[in-house]
LODOMAR-81909 format. One record per atom (N, C-alpha, C): residue in one letter; z, x, y negated. Coordinates in steps of 0.02 Angstrom, whole numbers, padded with zeros to 5 digits, always signed. Layout:
<pts>
AZXY;...
</pts>
This chain:
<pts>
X+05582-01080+07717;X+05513-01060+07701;X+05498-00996+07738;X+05452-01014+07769;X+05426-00935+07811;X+05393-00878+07757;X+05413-00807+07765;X+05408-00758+07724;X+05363-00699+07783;X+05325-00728+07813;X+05314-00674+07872;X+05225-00653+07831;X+05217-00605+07850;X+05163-00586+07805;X+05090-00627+07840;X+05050-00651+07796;X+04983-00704+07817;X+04935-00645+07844;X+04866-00673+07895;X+04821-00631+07894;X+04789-00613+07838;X+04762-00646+07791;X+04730-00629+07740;X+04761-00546+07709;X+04828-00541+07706;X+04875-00517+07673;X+04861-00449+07711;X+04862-00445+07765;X+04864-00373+07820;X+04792-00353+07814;X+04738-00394+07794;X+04677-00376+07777;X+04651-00333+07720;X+04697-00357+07690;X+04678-00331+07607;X+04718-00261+07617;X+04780-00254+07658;X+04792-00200+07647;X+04786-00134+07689;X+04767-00168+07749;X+04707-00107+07780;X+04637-00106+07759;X+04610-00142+07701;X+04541-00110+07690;X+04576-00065+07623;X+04620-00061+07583;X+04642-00047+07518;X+04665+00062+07560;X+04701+00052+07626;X+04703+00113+07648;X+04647+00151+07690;X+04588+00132+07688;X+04544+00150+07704;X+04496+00166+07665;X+04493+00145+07610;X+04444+00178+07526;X+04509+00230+07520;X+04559+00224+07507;X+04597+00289+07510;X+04562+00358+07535;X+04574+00326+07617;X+04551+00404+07656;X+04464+00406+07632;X+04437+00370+07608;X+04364+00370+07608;X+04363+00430+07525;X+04415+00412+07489;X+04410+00458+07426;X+04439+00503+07434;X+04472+00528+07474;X+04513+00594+07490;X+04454+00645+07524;X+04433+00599+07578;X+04377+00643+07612;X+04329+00668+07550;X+04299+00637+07512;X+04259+00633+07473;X+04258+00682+07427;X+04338+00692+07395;X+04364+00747+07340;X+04352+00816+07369;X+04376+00817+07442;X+04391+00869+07503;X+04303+00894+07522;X+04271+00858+07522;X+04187+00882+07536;X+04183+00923+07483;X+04174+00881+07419;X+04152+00915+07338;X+04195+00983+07327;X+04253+00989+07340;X+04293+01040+07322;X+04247+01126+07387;X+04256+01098+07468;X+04219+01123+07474;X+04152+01144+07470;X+04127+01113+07446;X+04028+01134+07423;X+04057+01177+07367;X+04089+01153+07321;X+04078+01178+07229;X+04107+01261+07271;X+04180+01281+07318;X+04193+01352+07318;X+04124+01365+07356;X+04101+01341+07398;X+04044+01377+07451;X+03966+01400+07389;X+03970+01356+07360;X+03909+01376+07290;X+03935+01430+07268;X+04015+01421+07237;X+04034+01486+07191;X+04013+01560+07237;X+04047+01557+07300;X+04019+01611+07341;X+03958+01614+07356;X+03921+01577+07352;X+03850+01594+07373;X+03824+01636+07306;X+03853+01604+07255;X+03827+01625+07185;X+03855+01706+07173;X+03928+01714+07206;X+03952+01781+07186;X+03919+01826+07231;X+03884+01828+07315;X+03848+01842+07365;X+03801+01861+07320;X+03760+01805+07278;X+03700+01831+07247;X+03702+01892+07192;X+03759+01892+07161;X+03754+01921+07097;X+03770+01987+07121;X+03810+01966+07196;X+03817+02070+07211;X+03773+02108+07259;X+03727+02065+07279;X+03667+02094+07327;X+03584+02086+07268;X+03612+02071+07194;X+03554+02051+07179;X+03562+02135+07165;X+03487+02184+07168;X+03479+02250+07107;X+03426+02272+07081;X+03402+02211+07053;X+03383+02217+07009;X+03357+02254+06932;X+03432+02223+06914;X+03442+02255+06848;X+03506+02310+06859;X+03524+02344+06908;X+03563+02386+06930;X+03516+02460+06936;X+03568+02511+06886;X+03516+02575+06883;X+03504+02583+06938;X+03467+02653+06959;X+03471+02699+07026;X+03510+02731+07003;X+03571+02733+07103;X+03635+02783+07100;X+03612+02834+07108;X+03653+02878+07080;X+03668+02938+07067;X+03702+02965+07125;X+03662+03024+07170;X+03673+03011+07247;X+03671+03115+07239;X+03745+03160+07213;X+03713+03208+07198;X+03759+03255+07271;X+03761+03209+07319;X+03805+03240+07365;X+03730+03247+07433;X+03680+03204+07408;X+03618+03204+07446;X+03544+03253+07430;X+03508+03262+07458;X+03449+03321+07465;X+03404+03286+07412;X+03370+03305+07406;X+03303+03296+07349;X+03260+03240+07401;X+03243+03271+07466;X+03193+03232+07527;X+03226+03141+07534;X+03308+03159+07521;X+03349+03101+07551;X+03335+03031+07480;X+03343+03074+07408;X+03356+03033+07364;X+03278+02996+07367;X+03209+03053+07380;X+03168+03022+07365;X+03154+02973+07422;X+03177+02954+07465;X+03168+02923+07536;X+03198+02853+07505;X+03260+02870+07471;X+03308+02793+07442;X+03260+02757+07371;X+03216+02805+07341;X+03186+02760+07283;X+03134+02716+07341;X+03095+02719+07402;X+03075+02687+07413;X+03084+02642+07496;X+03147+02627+07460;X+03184+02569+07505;X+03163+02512+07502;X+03105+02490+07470;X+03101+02399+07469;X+03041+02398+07515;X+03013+02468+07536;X+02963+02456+07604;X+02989+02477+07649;X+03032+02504+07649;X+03095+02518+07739;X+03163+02458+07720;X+03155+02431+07811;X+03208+02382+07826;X+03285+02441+07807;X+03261+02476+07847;X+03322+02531+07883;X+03300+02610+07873;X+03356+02660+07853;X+03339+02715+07828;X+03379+02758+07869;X+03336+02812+07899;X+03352+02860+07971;X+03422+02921+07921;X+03474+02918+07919;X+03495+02963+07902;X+03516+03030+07957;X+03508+03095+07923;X+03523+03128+07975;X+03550+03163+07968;X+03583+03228+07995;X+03654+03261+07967;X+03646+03309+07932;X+03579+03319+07907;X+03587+03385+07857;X+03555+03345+07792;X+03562+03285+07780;X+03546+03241+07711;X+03616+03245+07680;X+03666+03250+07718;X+03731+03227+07689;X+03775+03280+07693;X+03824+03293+07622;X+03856+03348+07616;X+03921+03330+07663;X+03949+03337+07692;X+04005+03337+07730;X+04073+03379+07712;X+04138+03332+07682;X+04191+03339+07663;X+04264+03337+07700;X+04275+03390+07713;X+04339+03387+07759;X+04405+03365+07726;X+04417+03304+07746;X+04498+03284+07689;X+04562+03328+07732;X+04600+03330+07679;X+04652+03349+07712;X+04701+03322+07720;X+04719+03337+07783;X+04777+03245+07813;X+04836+03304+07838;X+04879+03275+07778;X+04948+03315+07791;X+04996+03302+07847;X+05035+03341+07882;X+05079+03331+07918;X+05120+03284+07936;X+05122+03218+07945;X+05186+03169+07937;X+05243+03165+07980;X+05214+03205+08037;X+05266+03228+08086;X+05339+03281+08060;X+05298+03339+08045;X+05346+03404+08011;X+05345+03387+07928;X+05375+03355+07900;X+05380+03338+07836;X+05401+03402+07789;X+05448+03442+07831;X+05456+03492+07780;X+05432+03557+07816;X+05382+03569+07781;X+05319+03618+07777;X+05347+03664+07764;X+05345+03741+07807;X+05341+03814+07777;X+05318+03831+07736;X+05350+03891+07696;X+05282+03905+07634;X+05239+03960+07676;X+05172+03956+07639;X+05113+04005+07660;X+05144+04079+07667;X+05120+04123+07670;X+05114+04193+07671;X+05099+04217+07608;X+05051+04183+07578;X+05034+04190+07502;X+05096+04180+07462;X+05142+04124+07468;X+05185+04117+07418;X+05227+04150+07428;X+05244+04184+07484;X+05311+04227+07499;X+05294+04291+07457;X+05233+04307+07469;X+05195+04369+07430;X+05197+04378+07383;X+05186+04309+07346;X+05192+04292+07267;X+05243+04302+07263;X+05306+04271+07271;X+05398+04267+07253;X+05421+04319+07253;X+05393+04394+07316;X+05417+04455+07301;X+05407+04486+07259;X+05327+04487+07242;X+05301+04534+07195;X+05325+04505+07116;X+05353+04432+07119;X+05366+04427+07039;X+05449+04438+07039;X+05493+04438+07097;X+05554+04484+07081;X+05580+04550+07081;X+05507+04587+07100;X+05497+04657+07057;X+05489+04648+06995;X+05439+04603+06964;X+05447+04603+06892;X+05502+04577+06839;X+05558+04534+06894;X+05606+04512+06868;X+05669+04575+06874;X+05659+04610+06915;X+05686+04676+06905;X+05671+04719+06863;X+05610+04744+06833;X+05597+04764+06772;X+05614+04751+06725;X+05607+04681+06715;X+05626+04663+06648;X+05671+04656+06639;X+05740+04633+06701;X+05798+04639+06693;X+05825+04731+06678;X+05798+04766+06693;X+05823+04849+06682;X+05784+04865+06624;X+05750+04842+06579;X+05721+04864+06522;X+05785+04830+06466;X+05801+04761+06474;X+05828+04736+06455;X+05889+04745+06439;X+05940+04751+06490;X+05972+04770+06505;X+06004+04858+06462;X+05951+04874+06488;X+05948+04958+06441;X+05969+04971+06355;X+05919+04924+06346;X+05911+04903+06278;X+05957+04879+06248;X+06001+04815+06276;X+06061+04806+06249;X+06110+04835+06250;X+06130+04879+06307;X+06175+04914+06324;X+06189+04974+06276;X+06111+04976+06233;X+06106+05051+06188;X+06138+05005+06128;X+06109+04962+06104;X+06132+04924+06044;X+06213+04900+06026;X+06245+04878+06082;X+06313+04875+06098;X+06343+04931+06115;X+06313+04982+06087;X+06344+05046+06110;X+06399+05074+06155;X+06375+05060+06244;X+06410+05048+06296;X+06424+05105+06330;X+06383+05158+06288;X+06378+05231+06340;X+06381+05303+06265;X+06413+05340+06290;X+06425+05413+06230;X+06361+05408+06180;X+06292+05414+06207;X+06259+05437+06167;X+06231+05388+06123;X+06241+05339+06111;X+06188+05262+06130;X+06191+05269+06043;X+06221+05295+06012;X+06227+05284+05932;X+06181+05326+05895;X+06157+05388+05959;X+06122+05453+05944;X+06041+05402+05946;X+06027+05384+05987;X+05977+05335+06015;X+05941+05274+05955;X+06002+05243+05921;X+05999+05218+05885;X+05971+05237+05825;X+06010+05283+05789;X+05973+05330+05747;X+05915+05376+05756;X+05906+05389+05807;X+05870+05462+05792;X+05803+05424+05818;X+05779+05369+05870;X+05731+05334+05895;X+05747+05285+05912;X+05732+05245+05842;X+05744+05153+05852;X+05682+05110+05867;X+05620+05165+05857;X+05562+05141+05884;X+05554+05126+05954;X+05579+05194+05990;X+05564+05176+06069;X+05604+05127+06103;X+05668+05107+06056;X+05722+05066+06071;X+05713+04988+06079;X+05666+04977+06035;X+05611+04905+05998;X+05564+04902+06047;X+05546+04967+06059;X+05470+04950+06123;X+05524+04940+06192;X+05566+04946+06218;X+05605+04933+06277;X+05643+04875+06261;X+05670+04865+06220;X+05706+04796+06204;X+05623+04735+06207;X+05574+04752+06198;X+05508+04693+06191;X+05485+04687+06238;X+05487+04740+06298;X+05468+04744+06370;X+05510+04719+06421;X+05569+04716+06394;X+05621+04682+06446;X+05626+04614+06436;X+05608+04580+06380;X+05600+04522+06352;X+05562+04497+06379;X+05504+04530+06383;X+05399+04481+06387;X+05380+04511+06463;X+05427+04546+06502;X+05461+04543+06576;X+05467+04485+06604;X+05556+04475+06580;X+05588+04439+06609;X+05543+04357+06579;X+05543+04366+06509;X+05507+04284+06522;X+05457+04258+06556;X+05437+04296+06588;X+05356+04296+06625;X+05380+04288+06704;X+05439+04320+06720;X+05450+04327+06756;X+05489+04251+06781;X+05530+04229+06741;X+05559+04168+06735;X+05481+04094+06743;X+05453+04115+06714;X+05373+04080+06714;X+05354+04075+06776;X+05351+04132+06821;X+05323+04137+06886;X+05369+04084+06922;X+05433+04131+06925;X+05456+04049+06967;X+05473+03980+06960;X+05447+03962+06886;X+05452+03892+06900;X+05392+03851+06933;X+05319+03913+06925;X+05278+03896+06935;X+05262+03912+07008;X+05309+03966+07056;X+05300+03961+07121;X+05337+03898+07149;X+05409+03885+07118;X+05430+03823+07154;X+05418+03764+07131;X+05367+03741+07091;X+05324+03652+07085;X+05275+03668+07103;X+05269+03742+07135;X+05194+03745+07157;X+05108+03717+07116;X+05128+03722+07043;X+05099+03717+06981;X+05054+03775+06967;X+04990+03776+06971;X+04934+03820+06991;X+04912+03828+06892;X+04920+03749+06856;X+04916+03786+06759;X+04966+03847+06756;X+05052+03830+06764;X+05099+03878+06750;X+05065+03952+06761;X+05063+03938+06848;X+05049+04007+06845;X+05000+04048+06829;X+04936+04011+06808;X+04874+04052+06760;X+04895+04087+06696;X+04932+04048+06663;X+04996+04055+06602;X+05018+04149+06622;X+05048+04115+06674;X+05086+04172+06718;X+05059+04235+06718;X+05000+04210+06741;X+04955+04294+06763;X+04921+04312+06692;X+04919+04280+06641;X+04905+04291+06557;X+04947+04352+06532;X+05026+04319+06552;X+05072+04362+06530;X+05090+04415+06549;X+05086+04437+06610;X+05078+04474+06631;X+05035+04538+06629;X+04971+04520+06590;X+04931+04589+06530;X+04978+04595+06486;X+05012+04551+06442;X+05057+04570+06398;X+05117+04626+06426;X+05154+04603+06478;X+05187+04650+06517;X+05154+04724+06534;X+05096+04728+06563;X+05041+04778+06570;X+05061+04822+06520;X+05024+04779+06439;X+05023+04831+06388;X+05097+04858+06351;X+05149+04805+06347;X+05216+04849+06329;X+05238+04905+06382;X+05220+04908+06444;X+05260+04961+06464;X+05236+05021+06474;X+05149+04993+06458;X+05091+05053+06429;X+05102+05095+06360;X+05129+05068+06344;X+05144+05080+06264;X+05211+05114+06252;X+05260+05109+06301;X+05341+05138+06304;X+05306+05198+06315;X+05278+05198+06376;X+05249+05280+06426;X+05210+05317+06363;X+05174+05292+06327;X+05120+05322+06285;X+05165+05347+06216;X+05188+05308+06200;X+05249+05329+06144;X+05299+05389+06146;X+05324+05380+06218;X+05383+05437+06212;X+05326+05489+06229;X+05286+05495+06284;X+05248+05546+06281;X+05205+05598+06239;X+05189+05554+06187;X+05149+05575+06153;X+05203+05627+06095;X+05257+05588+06087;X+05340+05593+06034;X+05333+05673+06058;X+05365+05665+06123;X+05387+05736+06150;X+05365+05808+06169;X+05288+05781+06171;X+05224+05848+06185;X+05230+05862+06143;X+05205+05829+06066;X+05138+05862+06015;X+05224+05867+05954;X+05242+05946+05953;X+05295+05979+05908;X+05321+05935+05900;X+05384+05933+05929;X+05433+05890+05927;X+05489+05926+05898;X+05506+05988+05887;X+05535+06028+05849;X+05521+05995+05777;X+05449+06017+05753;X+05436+05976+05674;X+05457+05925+05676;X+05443+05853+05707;X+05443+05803+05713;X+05528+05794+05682;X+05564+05817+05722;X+05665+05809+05724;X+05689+05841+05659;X+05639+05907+05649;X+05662+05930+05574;X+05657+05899+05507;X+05604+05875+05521;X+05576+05823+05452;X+05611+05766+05477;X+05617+05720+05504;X+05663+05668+05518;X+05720+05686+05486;X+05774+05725+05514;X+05819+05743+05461;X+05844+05755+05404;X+05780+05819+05387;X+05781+05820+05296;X+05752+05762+05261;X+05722+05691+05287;X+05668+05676+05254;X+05698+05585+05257;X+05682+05571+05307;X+05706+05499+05338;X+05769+05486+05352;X+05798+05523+05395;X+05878+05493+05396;X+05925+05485+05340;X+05945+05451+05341;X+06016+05432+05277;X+06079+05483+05291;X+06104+05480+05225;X+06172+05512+05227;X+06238+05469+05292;X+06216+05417+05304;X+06248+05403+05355;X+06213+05379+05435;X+06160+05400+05425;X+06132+05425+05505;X+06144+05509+05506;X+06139+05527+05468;X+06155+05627+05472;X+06238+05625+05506;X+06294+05562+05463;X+06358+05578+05482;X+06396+05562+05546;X+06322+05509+05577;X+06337+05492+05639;X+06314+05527+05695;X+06269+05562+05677;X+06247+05607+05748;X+06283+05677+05741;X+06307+05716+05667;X+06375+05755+05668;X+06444+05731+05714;X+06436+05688+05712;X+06523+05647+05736;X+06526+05658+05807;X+06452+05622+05818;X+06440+05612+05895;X+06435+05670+05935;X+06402+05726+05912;X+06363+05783+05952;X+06411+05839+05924;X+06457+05818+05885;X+06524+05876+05864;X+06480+05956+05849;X+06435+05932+05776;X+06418+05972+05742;X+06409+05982+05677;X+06384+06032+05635;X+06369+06027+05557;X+06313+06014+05545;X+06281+05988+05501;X+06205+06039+05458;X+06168+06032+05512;X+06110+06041+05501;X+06074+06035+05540;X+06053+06112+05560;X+06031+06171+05558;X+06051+06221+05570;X+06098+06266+05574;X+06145+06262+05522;X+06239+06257+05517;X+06233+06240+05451;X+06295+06256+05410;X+06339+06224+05375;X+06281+06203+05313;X+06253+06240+05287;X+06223+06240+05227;X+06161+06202+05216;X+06129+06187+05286;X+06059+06154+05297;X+06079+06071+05303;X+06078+06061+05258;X+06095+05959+05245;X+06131+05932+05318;X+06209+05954+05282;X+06262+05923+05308;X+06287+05870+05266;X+06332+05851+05284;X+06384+05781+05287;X+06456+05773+05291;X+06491+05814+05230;X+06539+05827+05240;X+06584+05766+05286;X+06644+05781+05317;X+06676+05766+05342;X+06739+05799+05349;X+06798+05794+05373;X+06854+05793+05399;X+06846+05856+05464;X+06776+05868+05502;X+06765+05922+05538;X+06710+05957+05527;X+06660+05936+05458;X+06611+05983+05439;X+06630+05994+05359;X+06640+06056+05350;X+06668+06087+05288;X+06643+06162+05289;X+06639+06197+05221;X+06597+06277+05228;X+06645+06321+05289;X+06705+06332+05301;X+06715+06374+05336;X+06744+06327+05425;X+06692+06291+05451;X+06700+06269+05510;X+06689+06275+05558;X+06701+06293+05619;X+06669+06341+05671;X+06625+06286+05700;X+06603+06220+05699;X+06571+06194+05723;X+06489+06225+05732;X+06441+06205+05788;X+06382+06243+05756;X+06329+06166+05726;X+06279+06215+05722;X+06219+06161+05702;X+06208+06116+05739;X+06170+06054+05716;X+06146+05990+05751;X+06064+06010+05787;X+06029+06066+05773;X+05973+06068+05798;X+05966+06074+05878;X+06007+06122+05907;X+05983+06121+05980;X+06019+06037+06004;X+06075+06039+06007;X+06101+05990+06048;X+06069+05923+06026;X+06035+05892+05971;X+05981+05830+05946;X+05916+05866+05974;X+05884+05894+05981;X+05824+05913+06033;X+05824+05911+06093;X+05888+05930+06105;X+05888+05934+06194;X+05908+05861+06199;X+05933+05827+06185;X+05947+05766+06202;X+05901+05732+06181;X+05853+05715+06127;X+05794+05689+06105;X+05741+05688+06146;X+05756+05760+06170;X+05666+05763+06236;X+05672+05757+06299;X+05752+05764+06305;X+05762+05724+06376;X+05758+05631+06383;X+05786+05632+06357;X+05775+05535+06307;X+05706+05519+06338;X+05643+05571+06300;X+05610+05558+06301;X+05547+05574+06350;X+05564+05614+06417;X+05560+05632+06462;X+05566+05564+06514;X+05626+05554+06494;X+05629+05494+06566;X+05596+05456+06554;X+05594+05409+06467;X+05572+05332+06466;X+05481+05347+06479;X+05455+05413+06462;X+05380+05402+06503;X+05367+05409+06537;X+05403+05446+06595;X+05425+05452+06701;X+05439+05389+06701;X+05479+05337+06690;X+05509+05282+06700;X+05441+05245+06690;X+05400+05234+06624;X+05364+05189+06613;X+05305+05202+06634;X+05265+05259+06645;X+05229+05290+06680;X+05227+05264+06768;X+05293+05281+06800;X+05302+05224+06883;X+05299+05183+06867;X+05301+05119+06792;X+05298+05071+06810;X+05229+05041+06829;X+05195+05084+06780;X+05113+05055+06781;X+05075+05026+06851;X+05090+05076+06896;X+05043+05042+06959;X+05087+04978+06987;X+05147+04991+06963;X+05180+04916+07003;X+05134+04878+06988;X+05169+04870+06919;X+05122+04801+06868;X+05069+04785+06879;X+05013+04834+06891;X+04945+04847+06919;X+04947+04803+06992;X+04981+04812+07028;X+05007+04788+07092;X+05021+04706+07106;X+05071+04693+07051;X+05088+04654+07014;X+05042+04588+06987;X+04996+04598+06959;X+04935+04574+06939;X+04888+04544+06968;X+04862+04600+07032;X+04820+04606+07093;X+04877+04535+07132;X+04909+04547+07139;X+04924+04496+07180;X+04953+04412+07157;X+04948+04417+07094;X+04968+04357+07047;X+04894+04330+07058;X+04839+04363+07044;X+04772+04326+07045;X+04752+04321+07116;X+04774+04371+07170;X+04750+04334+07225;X+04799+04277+07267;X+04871+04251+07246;X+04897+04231+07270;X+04900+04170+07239;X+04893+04164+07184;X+04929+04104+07120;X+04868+04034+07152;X+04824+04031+07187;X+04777+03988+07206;X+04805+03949+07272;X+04850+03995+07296;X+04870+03972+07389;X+04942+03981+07385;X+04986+03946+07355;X+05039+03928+07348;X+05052+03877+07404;X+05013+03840+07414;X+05006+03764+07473;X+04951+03780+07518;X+04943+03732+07547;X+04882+03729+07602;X+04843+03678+07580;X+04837+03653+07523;X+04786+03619+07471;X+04740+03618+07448;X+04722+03699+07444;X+04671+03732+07388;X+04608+03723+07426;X+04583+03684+07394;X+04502+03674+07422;X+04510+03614+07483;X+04552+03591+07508;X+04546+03539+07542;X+04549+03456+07515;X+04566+03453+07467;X+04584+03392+07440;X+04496+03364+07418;X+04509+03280+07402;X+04454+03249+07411;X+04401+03270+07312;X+04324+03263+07335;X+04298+03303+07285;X+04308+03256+07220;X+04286+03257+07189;X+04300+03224+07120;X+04273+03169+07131;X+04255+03119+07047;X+04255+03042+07098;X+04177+03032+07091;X+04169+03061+07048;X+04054+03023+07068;X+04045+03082+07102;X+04074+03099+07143;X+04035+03147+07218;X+04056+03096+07295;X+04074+03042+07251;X+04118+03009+07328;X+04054+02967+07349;X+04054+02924+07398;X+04019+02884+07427;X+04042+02832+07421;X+04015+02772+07421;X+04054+02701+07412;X+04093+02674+07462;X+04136+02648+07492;X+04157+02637+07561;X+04138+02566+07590;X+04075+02540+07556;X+04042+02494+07595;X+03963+02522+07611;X+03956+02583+07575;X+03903+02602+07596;X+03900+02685+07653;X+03963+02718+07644;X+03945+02779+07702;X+03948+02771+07786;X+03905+02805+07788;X+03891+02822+07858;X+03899+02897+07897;X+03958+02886+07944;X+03968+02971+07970;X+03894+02983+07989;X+03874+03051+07992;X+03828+03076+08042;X+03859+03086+08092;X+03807+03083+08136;X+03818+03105+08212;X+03785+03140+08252;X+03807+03156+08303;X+03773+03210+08327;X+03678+03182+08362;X+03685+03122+08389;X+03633+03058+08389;X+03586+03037+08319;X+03621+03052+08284;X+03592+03025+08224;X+03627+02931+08191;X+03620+02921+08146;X+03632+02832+08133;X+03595+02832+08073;X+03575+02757+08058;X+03558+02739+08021;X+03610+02699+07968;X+03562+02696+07933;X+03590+02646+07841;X+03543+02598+07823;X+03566+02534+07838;X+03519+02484+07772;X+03539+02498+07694;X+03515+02510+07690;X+03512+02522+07626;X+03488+02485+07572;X+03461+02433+07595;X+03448+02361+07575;X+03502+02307+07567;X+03544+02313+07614;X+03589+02245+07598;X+03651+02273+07610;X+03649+02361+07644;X+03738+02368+07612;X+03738+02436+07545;X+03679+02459+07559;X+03683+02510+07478;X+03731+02563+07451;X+03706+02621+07442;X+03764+02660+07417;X+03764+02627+07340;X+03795+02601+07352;X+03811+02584+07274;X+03855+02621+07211;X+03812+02643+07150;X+03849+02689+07107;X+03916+02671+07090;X+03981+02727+07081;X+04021+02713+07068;X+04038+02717+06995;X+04080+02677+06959;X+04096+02675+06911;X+04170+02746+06887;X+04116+02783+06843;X+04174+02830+06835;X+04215+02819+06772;
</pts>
């Protein structure tokens, strides 16, 4: 029996692959029309404006904005170079990647490790009296624990300020260092206040001042410590409020505590307002250059791009030129940005 395929047979099945390609084409038309509508439709919905406010154009002249409310009787709108504010970006180095620092920041870094020197020698001072590291430091303790508190708070609100500066010179962090230059009045006024304290201590009768301290305020064991120390009796000799001891007793050749606690009291107090007194114009110094420097840490300040509804759209700007150019403003639009 022959099995070879009939004409009828080769008929049916080339017309059966030909409605094939006839419905493929067919799917392939519709698919393209339906995206070409969707775009025509999305074309429409972003050139329609209608119901789109008027932008907010505050980088342009008063002459320019009122020129753009009446755009639907100009094709094309003459812009010219003094309608438009002009913004210089700043386009960093990609060549020299690692950048010098300014002049400003070197300025800055010195002047705040003078203040890190301050506060380290106030500091420093202060503990050294408390740990009683030096002959007199026990005399100090007792006899002016006030001025001891104002130098121990100045070496403190120093150095932390000072510690402040440089974290804020090296992230180059322009909040820190406003912080920075805050604290730095604080610094101002403690070492205003050391100078003003001992000064004032040591002028106005400081004789009275040490006598009544003695008879009045000190304890029976602040009297026995500045006897011990300054290898004396009594405060004028034996009979004027002593403290007995092992070397102050009625027949002791030791003398009184008055000259040698005065002379050492107003020298004390001699230096720390010479000392705090030079410090003032540093700090002053100090200050002056925290506020003019703390802004120009980088080569940033004022170059970077302006905030974002001062920008232009980037389907709608146009450089000026020295020629002049135009803007449709009709079909490409500064269009408001969404802030």
């Amino acid at each position: 029996m022959d099995k070879r395929p009939t004409a009828s047979m080769t008929d049916k099945r080339h017309s059966s692959g030909v409605m094939l390609d006839a419905d493929s084409q067919d799917s392939r038309r519709n698919t393209y029309a339906s995206s070409l509508q969707q775009q025509q439709l999305q074309d429409q919905l972003w050139d329609s404006s209608d119901d789109l406010p008027e932008p907010v154009l505050p980088w342009m002249r008063s002459e320019s904005r009122n020129s753009l409310g009446n755009s639907s009787q100009l094709s094309q709108l003459s812009v010219d170079a003094n309608g438009l504010h002009a913004v210089k970006r700043f386009t960093p180095d990609r060549e020299n990647k690692r950048q010098r620092w300014t002049m400003h920041k070197w300025w800055l870094l010195g002047s705040n490790t003078i203040l890190f020197c301050i506060g380290l020698g106030a500091l420093m001072a202060a503990l050294l009296t408390y740990f009683k590291f030096y002959l007199r430091a026990s005399v100090v303790i007792v006899g002016d624990f006030t001025l001891l508190n104002l130098v121990l708070g100045t070496g403190i609100i120093c150095l932390l300020s000072a510690l402040l500066g440089y974290i804020g010179i090296m992230l180059n962090n322009r909040a820190i260092l406003a912080v920075y230059n805050l604290l730095l009045w604080g610094c101002f006024a403690m070492i205003a206040a050391v100078g003003y304290y001992a000064f004032r201590r040591q002028k106005w009768n400081i004789q009275g001042k040490l006598s009544q301290q003695w008879h009045y305020f000190l304890t029976s064991a602040g009297r026995s410590t500045i006897q011990a120390n300054m290898h004396c009796c009594g405060y004028k000799n034996f009979a004027d409020f002593h403290e007995n001891s092992d070397k102050c007793f009625p027949r002791t050749l030791l003398p009184g505590c008055r000259y040698k606690y005065q002379q050492f009291i107003v020298q004390l107090l001699t230096i720390s307002y010479i000392v705090a007194f030079s410090c003032v114009p540093i700090i002053i110094f100090i200050i002056i250059s925290g506020l003019l420097c703390a802004n120009h840490i980088n080569r940033k300040f004022g170059k970077n791009l302006p905030p974002k509804i001062y920008r232009l759209d980037y389907r709608g700007i146009v450089a000026g030129t020295p020629t002049g150019s135009s803007l449709n403003v009709t079909t490409q639009g500064l269009q408001q940005r969404r802030v």
